[in-house]
TIDO-868660 format. One line per 10 residues: number of its first residue (from 1); their letters; for each residue z, y, x of C-alpha. Coordinates in nm, 4 decimals. Each point is the difference from the previous one (the first is absolute). Layout:
N
NUM> A> Z/Y/X; ...
This chain:
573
1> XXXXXXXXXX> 0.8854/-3.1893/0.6879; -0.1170/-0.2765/-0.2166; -0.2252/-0.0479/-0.3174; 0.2788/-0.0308/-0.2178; 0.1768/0.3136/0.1350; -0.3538/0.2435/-0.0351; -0.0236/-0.1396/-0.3383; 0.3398/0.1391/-0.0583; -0.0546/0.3255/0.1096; -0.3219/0.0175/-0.1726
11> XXXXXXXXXX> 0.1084/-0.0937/-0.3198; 0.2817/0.2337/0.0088; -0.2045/0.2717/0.1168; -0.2579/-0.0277/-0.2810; 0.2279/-0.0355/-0.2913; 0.1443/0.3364/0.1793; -0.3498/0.1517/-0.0529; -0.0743/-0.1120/-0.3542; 0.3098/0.1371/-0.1367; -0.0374/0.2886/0.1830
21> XXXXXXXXXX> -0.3473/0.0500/-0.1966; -0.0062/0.3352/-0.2176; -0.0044/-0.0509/-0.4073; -0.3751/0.2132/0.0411; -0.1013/-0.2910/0.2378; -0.0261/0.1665/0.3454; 0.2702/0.0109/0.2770; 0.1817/0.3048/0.0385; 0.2798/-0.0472/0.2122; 0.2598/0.1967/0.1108
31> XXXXXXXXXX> -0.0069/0.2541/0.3145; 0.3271/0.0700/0.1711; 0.2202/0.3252/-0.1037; -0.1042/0.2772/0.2763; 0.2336/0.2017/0.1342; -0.3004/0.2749/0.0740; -0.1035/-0.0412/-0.3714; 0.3129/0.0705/-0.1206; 0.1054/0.3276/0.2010; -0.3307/0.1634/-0.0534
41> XXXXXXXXXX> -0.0705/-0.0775/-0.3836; 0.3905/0.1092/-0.0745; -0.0325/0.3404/0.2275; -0.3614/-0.0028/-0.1878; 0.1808/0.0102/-0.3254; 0.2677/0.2229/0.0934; -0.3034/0.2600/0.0907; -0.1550/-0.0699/-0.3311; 0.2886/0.0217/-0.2542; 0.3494/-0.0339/0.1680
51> XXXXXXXXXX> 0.1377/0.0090/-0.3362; -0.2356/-0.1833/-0.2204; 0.0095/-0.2865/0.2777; 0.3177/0.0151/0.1092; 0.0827/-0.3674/-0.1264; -0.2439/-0.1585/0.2238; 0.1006/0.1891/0.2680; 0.3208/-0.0679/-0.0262; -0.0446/-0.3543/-0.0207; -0.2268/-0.0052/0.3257
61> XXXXXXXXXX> 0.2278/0.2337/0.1856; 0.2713/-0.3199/-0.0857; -0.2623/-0.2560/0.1380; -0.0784/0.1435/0.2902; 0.4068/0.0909/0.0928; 0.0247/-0.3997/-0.0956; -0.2602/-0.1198/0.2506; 0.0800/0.2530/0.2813; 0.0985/-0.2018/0.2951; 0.3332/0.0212/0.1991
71> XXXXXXXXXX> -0.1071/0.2690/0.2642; -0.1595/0.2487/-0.2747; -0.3911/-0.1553/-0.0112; -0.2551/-0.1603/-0.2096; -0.2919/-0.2282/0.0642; -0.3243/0.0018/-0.1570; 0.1203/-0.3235/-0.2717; 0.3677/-0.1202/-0.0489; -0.1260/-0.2595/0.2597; -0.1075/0.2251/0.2838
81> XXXXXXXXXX> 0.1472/0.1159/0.2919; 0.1059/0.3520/0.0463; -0.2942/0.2746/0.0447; -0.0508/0.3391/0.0592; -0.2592/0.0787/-0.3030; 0.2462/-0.1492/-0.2770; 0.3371/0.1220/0.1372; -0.1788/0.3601/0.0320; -0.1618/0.0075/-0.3190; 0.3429/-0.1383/-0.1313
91> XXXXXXXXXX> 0.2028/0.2228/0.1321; -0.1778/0.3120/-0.1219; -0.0025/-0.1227/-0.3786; 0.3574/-0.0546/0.0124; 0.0113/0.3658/0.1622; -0.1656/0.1335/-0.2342; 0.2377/-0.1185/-0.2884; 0.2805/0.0693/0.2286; 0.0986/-0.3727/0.0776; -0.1247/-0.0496/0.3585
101> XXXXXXXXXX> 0.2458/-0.2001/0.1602; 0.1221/0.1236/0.3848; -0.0599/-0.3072/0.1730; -0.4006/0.0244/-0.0965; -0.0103/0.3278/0.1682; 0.1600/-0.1664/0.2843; -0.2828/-0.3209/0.0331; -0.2587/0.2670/-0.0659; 0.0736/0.1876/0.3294; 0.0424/-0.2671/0.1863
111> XXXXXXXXXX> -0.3385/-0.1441/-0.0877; -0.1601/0.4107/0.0196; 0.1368/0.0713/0.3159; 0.2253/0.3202/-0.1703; 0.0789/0.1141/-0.3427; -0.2085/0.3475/0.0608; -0.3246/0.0869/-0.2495; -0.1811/-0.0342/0.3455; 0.0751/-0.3364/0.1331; 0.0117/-0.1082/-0.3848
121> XXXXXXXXXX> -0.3819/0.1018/-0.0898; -0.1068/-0.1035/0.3438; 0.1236/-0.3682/0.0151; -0.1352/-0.0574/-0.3541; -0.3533/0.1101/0.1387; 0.0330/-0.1976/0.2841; 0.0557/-0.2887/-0.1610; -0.2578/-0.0100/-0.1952; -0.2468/0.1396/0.2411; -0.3166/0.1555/-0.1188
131> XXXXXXXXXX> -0.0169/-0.1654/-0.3352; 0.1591/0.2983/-0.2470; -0.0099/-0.1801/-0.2943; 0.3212/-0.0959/0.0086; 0.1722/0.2367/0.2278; -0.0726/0.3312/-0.1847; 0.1306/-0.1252/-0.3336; 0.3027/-0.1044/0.1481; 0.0256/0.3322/0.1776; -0.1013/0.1430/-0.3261
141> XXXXXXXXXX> 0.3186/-0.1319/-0.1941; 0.2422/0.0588/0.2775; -0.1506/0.4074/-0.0365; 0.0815/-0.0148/-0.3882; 0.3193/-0.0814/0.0489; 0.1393/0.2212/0.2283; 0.0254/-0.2380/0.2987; -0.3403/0.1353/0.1771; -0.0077/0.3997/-0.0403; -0.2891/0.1047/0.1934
151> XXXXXXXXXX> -0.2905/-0.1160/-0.1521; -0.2579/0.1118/0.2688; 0.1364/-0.3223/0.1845; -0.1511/-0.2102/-0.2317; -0.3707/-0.0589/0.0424; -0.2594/0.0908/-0.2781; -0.1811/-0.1181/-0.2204; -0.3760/0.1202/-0.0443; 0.0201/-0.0727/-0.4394; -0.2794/0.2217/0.0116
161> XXXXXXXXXX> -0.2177/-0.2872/0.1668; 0.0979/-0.2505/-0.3158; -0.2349/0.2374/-0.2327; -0.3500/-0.0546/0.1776; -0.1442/-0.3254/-0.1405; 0.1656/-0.3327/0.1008; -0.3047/-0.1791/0.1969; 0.0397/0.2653/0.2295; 0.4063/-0.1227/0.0591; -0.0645/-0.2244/0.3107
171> XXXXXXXXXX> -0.1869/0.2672/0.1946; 0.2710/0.2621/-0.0449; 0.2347/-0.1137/0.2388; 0.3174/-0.0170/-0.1868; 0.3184/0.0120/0.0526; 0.1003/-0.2944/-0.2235; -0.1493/-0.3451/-0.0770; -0.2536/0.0010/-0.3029; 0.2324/-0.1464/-0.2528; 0.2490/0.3234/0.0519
181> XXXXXXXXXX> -0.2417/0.2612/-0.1208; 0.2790/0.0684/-0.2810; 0.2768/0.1033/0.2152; -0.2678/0.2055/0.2091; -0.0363/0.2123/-0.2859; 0.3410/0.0223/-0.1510; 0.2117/0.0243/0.3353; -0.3059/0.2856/0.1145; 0.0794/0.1710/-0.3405; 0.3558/-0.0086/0.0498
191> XXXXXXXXXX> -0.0241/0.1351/0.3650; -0.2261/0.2944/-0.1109; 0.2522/0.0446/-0.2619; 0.3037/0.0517/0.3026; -0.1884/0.1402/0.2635; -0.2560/0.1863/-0.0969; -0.2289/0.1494/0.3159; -0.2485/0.2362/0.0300; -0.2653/-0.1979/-0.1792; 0.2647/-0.1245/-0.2670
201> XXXXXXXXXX> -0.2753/0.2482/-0.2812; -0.3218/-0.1558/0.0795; 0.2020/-0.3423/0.0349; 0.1363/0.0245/-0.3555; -0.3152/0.0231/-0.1778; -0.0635/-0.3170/0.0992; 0.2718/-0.1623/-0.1433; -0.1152/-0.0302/-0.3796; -0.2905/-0.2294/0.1404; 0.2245/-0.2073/0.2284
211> XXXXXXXXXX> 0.2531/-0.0451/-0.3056; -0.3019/-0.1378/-0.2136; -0.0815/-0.2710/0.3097; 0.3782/-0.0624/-0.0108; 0.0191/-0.0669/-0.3838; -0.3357/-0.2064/0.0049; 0.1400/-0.1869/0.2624; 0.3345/-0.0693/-0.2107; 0.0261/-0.3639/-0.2026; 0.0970/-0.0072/-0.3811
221> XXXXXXXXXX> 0.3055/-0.1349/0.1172; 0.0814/0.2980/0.2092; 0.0798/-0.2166/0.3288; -0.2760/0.1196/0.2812; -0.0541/-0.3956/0.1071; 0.2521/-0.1429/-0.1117; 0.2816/0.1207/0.2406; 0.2984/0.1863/-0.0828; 0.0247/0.1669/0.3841; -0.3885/0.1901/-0.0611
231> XXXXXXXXXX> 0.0379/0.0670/-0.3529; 0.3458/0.1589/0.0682; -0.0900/0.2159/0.3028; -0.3059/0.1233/-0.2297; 0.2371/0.0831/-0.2834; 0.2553/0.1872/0.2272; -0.2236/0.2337/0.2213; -0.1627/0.0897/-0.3649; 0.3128/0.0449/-0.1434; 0.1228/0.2450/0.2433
241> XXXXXXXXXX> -0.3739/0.1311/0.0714; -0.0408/0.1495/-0.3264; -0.0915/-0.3184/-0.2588; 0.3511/-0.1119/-0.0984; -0.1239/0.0193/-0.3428; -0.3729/-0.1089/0.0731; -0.0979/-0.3332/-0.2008; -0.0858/-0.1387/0.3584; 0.4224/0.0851/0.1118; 0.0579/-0.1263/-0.3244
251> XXXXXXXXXX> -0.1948/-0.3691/0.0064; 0.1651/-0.0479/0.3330; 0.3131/-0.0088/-0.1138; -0.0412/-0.2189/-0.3223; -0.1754/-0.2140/0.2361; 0.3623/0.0005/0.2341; 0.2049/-0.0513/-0.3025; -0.2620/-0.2570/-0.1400; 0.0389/-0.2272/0.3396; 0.3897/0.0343/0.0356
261> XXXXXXXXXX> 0.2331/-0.3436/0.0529; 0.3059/-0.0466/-0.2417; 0.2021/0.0143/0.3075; -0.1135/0.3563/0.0731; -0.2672/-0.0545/0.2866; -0.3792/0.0087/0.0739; -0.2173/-0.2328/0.1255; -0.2924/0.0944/0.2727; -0.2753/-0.1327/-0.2973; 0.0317/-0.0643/-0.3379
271> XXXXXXXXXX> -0.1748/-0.3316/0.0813; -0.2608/-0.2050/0.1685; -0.1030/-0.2109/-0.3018; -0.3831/-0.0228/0.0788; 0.0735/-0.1374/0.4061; 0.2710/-0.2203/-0.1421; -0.1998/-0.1051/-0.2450; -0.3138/-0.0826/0.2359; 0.2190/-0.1857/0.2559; 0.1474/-0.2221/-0.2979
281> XXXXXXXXXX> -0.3375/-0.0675/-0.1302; -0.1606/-0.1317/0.3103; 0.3275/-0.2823/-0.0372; -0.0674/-0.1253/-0.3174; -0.1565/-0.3193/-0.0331; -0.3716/0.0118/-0.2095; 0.0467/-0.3264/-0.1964; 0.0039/-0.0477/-0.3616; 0.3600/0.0843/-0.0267; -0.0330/0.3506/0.1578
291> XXXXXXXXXX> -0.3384/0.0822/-0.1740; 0.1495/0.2393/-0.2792; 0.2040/0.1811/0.2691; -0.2752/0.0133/0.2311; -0.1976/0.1328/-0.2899; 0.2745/0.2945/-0.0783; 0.0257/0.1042/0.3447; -0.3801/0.0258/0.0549; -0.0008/0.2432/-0.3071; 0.3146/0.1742/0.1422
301> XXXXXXXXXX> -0.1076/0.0552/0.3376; -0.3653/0.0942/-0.1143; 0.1177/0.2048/-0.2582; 0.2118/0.2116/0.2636; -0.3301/0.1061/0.2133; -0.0597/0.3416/0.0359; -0.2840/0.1153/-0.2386; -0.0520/0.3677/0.0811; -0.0089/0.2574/0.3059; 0.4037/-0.0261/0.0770
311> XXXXXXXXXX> 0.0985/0.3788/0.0204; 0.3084/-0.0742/0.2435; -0.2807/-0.1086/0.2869; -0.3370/0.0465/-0.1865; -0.0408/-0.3916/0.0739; -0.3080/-0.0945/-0.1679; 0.0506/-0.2529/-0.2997; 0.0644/-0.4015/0.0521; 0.2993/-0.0167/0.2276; 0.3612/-0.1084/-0.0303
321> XXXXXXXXXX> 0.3475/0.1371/0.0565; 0.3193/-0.1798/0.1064; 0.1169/0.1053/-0.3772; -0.1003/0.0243/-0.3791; 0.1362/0.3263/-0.0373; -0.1808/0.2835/-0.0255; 0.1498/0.1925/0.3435; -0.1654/-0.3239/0.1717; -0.3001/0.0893/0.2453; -0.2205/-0.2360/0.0535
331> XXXXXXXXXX> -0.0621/-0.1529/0.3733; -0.1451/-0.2287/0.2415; 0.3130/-0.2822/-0.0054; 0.0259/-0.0098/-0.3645; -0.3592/-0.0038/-0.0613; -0.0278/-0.3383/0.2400; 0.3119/-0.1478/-0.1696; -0.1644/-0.0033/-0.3086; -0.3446/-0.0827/0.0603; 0.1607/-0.2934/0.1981
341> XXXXXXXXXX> 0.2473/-0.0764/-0.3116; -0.2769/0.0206/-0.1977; -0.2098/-0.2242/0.1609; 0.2757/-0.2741/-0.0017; 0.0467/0.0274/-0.3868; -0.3871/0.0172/-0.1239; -0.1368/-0.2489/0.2344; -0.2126/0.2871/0.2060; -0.1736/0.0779/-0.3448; -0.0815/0.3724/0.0453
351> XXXXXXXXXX> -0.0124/0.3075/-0.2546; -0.0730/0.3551/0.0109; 0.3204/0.0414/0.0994; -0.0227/-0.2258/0.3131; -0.3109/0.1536/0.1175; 0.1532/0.3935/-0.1259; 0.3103/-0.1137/0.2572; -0.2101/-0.1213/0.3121; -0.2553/0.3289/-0.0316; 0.3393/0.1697/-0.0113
361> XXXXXXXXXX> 0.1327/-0.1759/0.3442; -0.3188/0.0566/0.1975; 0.0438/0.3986/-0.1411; 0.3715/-0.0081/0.2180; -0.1636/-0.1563/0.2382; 0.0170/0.2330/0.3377; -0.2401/0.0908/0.2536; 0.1246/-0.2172/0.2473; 0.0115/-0.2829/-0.2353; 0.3250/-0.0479/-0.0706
371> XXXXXXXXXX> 0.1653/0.0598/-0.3234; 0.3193/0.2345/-0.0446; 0.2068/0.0420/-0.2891; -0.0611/0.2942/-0.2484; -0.2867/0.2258/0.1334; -0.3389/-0.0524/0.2232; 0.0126/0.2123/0.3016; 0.3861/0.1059/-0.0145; 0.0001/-0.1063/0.3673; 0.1971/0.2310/0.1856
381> XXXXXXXXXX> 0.3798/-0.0467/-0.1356; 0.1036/-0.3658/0.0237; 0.0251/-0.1313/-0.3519; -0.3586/0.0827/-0.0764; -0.1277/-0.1936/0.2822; -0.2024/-0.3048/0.0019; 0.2612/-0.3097/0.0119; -0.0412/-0.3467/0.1207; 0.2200/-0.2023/-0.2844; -0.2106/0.2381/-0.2920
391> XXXXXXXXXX> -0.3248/-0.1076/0.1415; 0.0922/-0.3343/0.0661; 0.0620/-0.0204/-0.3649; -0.3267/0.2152/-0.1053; -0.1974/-0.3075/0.2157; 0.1995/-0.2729/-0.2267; -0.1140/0.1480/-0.2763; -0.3260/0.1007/0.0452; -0.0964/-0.3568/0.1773; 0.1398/-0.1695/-0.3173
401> XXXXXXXXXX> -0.2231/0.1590/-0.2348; -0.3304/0.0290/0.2449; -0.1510/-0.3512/-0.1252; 0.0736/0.1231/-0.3807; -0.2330/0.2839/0.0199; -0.3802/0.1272/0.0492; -0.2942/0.2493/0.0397; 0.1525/0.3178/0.1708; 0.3743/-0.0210/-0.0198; -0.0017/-0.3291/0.1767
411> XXXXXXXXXX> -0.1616/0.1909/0.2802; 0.2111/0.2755/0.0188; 0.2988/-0.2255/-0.0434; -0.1323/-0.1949/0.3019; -0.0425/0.2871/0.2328; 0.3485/0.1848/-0.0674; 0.1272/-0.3512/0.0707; -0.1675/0.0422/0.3531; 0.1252/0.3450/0.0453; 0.3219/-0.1188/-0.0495
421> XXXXXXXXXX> -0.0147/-0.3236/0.2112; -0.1214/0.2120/0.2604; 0.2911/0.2668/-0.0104; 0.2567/-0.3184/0.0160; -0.1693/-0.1572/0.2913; 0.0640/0.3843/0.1716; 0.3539/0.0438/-0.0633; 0.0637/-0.4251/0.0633; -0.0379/0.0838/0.4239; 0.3015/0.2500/-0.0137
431> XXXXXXXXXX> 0.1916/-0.1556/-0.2639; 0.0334/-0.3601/0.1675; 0.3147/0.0009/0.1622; 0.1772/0.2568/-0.2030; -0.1464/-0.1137/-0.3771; -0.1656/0.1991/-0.3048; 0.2241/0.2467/-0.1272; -0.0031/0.0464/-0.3734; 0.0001/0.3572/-0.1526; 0.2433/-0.0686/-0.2437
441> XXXXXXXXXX> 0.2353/-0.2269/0.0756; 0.3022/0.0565/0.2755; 0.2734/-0.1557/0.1309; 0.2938/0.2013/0.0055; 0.1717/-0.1972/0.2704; -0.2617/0.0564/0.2180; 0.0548/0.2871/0.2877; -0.3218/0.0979/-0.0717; 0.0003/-0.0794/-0.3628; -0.3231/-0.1291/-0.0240
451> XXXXXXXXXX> -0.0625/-0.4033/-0.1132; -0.3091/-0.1249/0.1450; 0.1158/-0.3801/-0.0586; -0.0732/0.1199/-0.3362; -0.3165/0.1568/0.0581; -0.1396/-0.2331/0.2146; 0.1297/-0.3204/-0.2765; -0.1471/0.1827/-0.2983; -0.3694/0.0432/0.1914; 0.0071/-0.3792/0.1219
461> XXXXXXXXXX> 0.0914/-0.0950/-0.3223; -0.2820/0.2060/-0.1483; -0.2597/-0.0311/0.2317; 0.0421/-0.4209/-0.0021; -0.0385/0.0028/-0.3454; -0.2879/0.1530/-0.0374; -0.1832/-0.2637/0.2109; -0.2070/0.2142/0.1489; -0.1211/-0.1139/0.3659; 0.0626/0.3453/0.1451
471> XXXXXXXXXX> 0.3071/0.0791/-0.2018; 0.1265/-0.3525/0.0914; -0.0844/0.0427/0.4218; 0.2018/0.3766/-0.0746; 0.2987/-0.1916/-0.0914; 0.0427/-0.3099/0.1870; 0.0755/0.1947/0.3573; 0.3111/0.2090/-0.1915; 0.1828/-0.2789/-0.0829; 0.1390/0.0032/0.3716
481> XXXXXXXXXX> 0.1574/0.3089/-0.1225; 0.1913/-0.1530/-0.2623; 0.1280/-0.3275/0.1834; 0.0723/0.2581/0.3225; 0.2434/0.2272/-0.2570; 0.1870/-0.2985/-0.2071; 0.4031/-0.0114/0.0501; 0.2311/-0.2415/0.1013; 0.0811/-0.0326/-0.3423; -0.3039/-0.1245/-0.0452
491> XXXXXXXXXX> -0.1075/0.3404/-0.2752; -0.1983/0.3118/0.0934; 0.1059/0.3606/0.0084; -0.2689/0.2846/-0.0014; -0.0338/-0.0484/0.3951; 0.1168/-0.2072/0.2125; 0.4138/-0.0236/0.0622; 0.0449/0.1890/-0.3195; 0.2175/-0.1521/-0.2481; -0.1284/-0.2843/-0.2405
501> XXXXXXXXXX> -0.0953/0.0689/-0.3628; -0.1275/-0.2397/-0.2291; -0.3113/0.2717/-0.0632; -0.1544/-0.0535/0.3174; 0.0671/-0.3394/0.0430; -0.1768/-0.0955/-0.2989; -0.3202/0.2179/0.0755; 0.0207/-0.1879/0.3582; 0.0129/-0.3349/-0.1537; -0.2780/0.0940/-0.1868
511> XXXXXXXXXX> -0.1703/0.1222/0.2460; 0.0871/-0.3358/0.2184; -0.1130/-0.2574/-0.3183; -0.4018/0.0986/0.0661; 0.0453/-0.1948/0.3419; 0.1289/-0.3798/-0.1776; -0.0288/-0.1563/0.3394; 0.2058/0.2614/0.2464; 0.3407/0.1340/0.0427; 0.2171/-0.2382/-0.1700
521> XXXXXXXXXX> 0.2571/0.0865/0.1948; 0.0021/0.3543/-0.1067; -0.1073/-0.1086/-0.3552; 0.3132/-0.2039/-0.0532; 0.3044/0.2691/0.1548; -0.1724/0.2589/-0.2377; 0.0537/-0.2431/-0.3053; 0.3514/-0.1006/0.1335; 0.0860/0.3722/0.0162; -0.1155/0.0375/-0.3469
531> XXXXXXXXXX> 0.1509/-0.3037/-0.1779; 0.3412/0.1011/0.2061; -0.0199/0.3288/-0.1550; -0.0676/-0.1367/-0.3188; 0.3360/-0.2183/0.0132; 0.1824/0.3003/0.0873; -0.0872/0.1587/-0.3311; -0.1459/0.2426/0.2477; -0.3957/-0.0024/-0.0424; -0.0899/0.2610/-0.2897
541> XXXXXXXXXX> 0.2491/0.2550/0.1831; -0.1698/0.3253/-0.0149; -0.1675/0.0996/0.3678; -0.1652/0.3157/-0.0333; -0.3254/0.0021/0.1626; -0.2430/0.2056/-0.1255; -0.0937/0.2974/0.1494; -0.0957/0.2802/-0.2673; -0.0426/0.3866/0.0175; 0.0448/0.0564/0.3683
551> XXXXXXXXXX> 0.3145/-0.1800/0.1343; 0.1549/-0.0536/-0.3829; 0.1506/-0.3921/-0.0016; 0.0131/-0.1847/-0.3456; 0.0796/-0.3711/-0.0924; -0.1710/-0.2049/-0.3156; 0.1574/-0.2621/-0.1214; -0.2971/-0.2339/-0.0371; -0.1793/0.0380/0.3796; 0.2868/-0.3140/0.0996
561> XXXXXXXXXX> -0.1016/-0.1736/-0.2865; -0.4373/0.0341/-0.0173; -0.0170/0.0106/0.3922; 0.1847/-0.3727/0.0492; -0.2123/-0.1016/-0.2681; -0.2934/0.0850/0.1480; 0.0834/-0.1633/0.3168; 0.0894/-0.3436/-0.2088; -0.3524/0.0424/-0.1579; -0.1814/0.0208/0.3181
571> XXX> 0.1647/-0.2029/0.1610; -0.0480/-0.2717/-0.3275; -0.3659/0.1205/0.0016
């Protein structure tokens, strides 16, 4: 690919951005229409008020028939392959109302292994293995409407435990993953409510408190973070555990009806305006032209820190979520993005808020150094772990602002940057010939559907940038990894002989552009793949990649967009 030709795809690509820019300033985006978010926040509904909602579920019902696939299944987006999870929760909805098409039933026990309550409960557990945050709601929903009838298949869930006081969370051994404590108490409600048990008196006095926890955890906007699947599992086990009339039953679905497309479906989020907005900041040039917008995006992003205890994860104040919005939790990713974005548009000039946001990273921080995502010492279920691509980013950010600060934070700073250099340099021996896999990115092409091109790009990336020796002798031996897993195409897929998507090509280019002097070869085919794509009208097709809420696909239309201009400003640089 030539000069001329990257300076045709970059100009295109940034006039795409700008206009895509929000009238309030920020980037907003748009997530892909879920088939999951869909089935449950109509059968949500239908629990609620059948009649008083019947309009929107009407109109999903129709989306979902629309987007059904030839042999009777869904995937998790419009752009997915088939999967068990959507076509199941799918199919019960459409039950429910009385729609569920015969050829669903069909794919359904195929994929089960039978069509019996038995085989039907016991695939769904298997698939999801020991993790139940996912696997009892879904269970939950298939029970209220009619296609599970034994409830003592489905496993239960200790609400009881959500009343003691929420430092004490991580050494309860839950069931779920700390940002499901919601559904924990509505779906244990709900099962109390159905099954009862010998305890079910002394159980029920406890329910008053755990409603209080639930409501405290709730958002003004109704929508427990952001998601329609959470918020509408909450607002269906309460509806048919007693609370169909409760303000917290109530606030979930205004929240469903709030976050509803024209065309009748739901989306996974309602956004992910702050990360969209921190990528696309850390693009923008700093020179006199930019200064105003730099200026309104500092405010913007500072503005959007946390500045109390956050009752969904009692995360001290300082941190940053992926959105604006009040269902938003804050987290370790976020919190990097926009203390890096940040120190791109002020020059490194630091504020309370700065320092407020890197006391509130070393506060995630784990006791093996890494960082994970939500909660400190959530290590037993897999998304509360400590990830390589999150503390790869928490290293970026906390090496940029090091030099900017003094006295006592600058020491602490320092050593949770050694923790964390010290976890990576653990988990580099086992991870060199099969890559860093990310926590919340996928690849659903992958057998496996894991993306650790992705992973291991985003911490090169990362840890190169932050010119750190250490960070820098992490990343230099991974880059065998990425030349290793490129295609003949010349792009990347999430692992190696998986198709090519112009997400993780770009993050490998970038990845590639910190070594100016090697691969050239490799360089170039990546570039050639992307500028073909880009003739073909072809390279801001959706490719859903992200990985959220245990095995739930979604596609934004900006990642194509911010991630191949991130790779044409480092490799500019």
């Amino acid at each position: 690919m030539t000069i001329d030709q990257l300076m045709e795809m970059q100009m295109d690509a940034e006039e795409r951005l700008m206009k895509s820019r929000s009238a309030d300033g920020m980037w907003r985006g748009s997530l892909s229409s879920s088939a999951i978010s869909t089935a449950v926040s109509v059968f949500a509904l239908w629990r609620i008020d059948s009649e008083k909602y019947a309009a929107y579920v009407q109109a999903g019902v129709r989306w979902l028939h629309e987007t059904m696939k030839t042999d009777g299944s869904w995937g998790d987006s419009v752009e997915s392959p088939s999967n068990m999870t959507a076509t199941l929760l799918t199919y019960v909805s459409l039950y429910a109302v009385g729609e569920a098409p015969t050829q669903s039933h069909q794919y359904l026990h195929q994929q089960l292994g039978g069509d019996t309550e038995e085989a039907l409960t016991l695939g769904v557990l298997r698939y999801y293995g020991r993790d139940l945050t996912f696997s009892v709601p879904i269970l939950m929903m298939c029970a209220l409407a009619g296609v599970v009838t034994d409830w003592k298949k489905i496993p239960p869930f200790p609400f009881e435990l959500a009343t003691l006081p929420q430092r004490l969370f991580r050494y309860l051994n839950l069931p779920v993953v700390s940002y499901a404590i919601p559904a924990l108490i509505a779906i244990g409600i709900c099962q109390l409510h159905k099954r009862g048990g010998v305890l079910s008196p002394v159980r029920r006095l406890f329910i008053p408190k755990a409603m209080r926890v639930l409501l405290s955890m709730q958002p003004a906007d109704g929508g427990f973070l952001e998601a329609a699947p959470l918020t509408a599992f909450v607002g269906m086990c309460l509806a048919d555990g007693g609370f169909r009339q409760h303000d917290a039953t109530q606030r979930c679905a205004r929240f469903l009806i709030d976050t509803v497309r024209p065309d009748g479906s739901w989306p996974i989020d309602t956004n992910l305006s702050m990360w969209l907005t921190s990528l696309a900041a850390k693009l923008l040039t700093s020179d006199s032209q930019l200064s105003t917008l730099n200026s309104q995006l500092s405010t913007l992003l500072l503005r959007a820190a946390t500045t109390t205890v956050h009752p969904f994860t009692a995360a001290a104040p300082g941190g940053w979520g992926w959105s604006d919005l009040s269902g938003s939790v804050p987290d370790g990713d976020d919190t990097s993005g926009a203390l890096v974005a940040l120190h791109h548009l002020t020059q490194g000039k630091t504020s309370l808020e700065i320092e407020k946001g890197l006391r509130w990273l070393m506060g995630l921080q784990n006791s093996d150094g890494g960082m994970p995502t939500f909660c400190k010492g959530w290590g037993r279920l897999p998304f509360d772990r400590s990830t390589p691509d999150i503390t790869a980013h928490a290293i970026l950010a906390m090496g940029l602002w090091l030099p900017s600060l003094d006295g006592r934070l600058k020491v602490d700073v320092q050593k949770a940057l050694d923790r964390m250099l010290t976890w990576m340099e653990k988990t580099q021996a086992s991870s060199l010939h099969h890559g860093w896999t990310p926590l919340w990115f996928g690849d659903q092409d992958a057998t496996d559907e894991k993306a650790p091109v992705y992973g291991t790009a985003t911490a090169i990336d990362y840890l190169m940038s932050s010119r750190h020796p250490r960070a820098m002798e992490l990343a230099q031996p991974q880059v065998e990894f990425i030349i290793q897993t490129q295609n003949a195409d010349g792009g990347w897929g999430g692992n190696k002989g998986v198709k090519s998507k112009v997400t993780y090509t770009s993050r490998a280019l970038a990845a590639l552009a910190h070594f100016p002097d090697q691969y050239e070869t490799e360089k170039h085919r990546g570039w050639d793949y992307l500028y073909l794509r880009f003739k073909a009208g072809t390279l801001y097709d959706r490719e859903p990649i992200g990985l959220y809420f245990s095995r739930l696909w979604y596609s934004e239309e900006l990642y194509n967009i911010l991630f191949l201009l991130n790779a044409i400003k480092r490799m500019t640089e």
